[in-house]
C-alpha positions in Angstrom: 24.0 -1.6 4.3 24.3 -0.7 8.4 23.6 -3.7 10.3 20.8 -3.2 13.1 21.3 -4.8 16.5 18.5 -7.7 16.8 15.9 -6.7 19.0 14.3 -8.3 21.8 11.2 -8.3 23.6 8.5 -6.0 22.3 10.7 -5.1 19.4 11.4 -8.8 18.6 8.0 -9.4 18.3 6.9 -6.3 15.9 9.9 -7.4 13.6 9.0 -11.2 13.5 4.9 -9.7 12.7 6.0 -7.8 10.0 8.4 -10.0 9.1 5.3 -12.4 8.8 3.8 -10.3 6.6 5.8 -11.0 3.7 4.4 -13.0 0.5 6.6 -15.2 -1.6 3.7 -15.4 -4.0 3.6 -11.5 -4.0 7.4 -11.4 -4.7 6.9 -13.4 -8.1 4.1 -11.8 -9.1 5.9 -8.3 -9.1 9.0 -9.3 -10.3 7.2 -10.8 -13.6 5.2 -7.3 -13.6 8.7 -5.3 -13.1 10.6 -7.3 -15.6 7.2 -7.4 -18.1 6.6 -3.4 -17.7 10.2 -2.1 -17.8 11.5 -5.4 -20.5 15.1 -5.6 -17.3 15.6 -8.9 -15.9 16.2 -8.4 -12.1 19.4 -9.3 -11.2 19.1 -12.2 -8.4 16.7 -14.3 -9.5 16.0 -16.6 -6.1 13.2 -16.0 -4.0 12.8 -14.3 -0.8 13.0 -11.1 0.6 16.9 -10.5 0.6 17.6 -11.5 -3.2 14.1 -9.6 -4.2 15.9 -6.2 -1.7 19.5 -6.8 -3.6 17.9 -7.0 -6.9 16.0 -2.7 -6.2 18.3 -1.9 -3.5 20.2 1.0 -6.2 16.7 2.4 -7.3 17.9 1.9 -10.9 14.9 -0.4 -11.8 12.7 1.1 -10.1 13.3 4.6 -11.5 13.1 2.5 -15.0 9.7 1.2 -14.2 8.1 4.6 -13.2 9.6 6.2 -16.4 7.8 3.2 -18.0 4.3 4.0 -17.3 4.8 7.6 -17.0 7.4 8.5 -19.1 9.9 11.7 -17.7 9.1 11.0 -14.1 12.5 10.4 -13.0 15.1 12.8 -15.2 18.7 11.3 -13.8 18.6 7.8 -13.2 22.5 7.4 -10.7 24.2 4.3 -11.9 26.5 4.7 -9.4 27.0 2.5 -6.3 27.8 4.9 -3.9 24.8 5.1 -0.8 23.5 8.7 -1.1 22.9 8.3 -5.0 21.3 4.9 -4.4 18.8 6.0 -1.8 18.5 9.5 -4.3 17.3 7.0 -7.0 14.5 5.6 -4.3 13.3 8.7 -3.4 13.0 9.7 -7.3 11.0 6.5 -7.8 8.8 7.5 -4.3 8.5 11.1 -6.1 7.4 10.0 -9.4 4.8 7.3 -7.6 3.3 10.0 -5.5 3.3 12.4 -8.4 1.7 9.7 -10.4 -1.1 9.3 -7.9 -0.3 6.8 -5.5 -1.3 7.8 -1.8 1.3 8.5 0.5 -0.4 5.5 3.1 0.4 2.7 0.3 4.2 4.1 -0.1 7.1 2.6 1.3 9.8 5.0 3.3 13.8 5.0 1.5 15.1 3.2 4.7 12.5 0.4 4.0 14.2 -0.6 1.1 17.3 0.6 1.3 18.3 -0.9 4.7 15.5 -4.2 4.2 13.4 -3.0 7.4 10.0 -3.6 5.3 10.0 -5.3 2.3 6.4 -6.1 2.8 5.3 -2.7 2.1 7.9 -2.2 -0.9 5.9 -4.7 -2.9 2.2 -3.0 -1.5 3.7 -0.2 -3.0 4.5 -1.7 -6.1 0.9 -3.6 -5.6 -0.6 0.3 -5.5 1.1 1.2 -8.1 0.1 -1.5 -10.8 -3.5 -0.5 -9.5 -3.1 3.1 -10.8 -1.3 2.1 -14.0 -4.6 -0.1 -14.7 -7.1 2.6 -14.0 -4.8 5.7 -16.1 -5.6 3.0 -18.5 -1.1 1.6 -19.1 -1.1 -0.4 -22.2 1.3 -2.9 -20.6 1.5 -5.8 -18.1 -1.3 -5.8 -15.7 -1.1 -6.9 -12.1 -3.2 -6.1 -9.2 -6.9 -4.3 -9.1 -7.7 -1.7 -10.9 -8.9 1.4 -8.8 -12.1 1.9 -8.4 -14.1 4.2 -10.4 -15.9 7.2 -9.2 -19.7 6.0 -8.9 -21.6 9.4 -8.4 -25.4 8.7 -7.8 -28.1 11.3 -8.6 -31.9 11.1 -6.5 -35.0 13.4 -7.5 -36.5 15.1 -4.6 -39.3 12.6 -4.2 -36.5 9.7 -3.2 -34.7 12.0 -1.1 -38.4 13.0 0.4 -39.1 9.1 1.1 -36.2 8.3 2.1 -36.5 10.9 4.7 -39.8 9.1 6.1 -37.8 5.6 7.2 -37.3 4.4 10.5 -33.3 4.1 10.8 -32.9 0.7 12.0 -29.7 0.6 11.6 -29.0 4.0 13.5 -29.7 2.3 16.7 -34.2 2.9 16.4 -35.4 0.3 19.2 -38.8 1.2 18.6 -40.0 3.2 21.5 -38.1 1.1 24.2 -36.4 2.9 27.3 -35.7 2.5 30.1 -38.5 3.5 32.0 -39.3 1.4 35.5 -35.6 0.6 35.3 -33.7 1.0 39.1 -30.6 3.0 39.0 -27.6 1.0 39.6 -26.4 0.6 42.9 -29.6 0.8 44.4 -31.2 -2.2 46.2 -34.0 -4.3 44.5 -37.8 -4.3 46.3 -39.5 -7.8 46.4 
């Protein structure tokens, strides 16, 4: 892993928010989901966001656990520890995730996990992707919410006609108030 010089100032204070960000309760949830779903036991089992980064930092349980709930998303899984195959394992996993339905705003980027710049978003990811897996109806571990439903809602024309007929109060409707009689501003007040 590079090492990144330790910022300071404005930079010190974005790492230390999003460093605030991350969840110990979070982590143990989706390491029970990863090692329920894909049957591995991650490799360091102590807490925090280093161990939790060592433990997916080759991609190799994470490509198992996509291939878990949909099965052939990831062909080549790279055992090997050299960088470039590591991160190509990451960006399989990303692949499969987005390919699986996940939106591109609740992924995590390669260098996020691969370098430990936001472990936060790694598990939101993994949070996103436990969502989908419950509402493409995944027969195995749950964790998360399922995603919404699609609630389509069908009026007659006489509802749409009465609805057309009432005051929109919240739209900003004061009732016939303006500002008539009002003096313009900068303009001097008569008594």
């Amino acid at each position: 892993m590079s090492t990144r010089p330790r910022g300071f100032g404005l930079t010190a204070e974005l790492q230390n928010k999003q460093a605030a960000k991350y969840d110990v309760e979070k982590e143990k949830d989706a390491r029970a989901w990863i090692e329920g779903v894909t049957g591995v036991q991650l490799s360091d089992q102590d807490l925090g966001d280093v161990h939790f980064h060592s433990s997916l930092k080759d991609g190799v349980v994470l490509c198992k656990l996509i291939n878990a709930i949909s099965p052939g998303s990831v062909r080549k899984i790279n055992e090997t520890k050299m960088a470039f195959k590591q991160m190509e394992n990451i960006g399989n996993f990303l692949k499969g995730v987005g390919d699986y339905g996940v939106p591109t705003i609740s992924q995590f980027q390669t260098v996020d996990l691969y370098e430990r710049t936001n472990m936060a978003q790694v598990i939101g990811c993994l949070w996103a992707l436990a969502g989908h897996a419950q509402t493409k109806g995944f027969a195995g571990p749950h964790w998360g919410v399922k995603i919404a439903d699609k609630n389509v809602r069908e009026f007659d024309e006489q509802t749409l006609r009465q609805g057309a007929n009432v005051l929109p109060q919240q739209a900003g409707y004061t009732g016939g108030a303006t500002q008539a009689g009002m003096t313009a501003y900068g303009t001097s007040r008569h008594m």
